[in-house]
N, C-alpha and C positions, 0 to 999 in steps of 0.2 A: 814766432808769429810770422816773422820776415819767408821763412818756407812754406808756409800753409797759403800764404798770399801767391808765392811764388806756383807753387803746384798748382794753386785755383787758375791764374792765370796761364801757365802752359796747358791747361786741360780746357782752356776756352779760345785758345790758338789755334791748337790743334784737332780740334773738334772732339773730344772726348767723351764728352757725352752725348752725340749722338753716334761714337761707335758704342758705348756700352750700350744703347736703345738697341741697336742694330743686334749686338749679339743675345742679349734679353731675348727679341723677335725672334733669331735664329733657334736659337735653345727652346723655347716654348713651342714653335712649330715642327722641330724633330719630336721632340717630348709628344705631341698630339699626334705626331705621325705613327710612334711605338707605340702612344694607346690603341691608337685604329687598327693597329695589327694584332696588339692583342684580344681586342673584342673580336677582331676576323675571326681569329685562332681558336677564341673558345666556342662563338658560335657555330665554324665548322667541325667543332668536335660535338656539339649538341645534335646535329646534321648527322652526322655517321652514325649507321647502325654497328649494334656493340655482338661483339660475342655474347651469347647465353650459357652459362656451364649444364650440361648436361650429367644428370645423376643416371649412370650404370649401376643398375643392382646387381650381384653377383646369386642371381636365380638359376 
């Protein structure tokens, strides 16, 4: 119990929880930054016109 008290109190010294807030914040704002590029990505593949296969008959 004497270490769980102990860790409580160097993690309220040291500010520790508000660096895990900080990196939570971090993380979730790159995280929404990769969806944004995802939805970029696919929307500009919706944008591009596509090749059509062309059927050659051998007449």
């Amino acid at each position: 119990m004497n270490r769980v008290l102990t860790i409580l109190a160097n993690m309220e010294q040291y500010g520790t929880e508000r660096h895990v807030k900080n990196a939570c914040k971090e993380w979730l704002l790159a995280s929404r930054s990769v969806i944004d590029s995802m939805i970029d990505v696919l929307q500009d593949e919706q944008d591009c016109p596509r090749a059509q296969k062309i059927n050659i008959s051998k007449e």
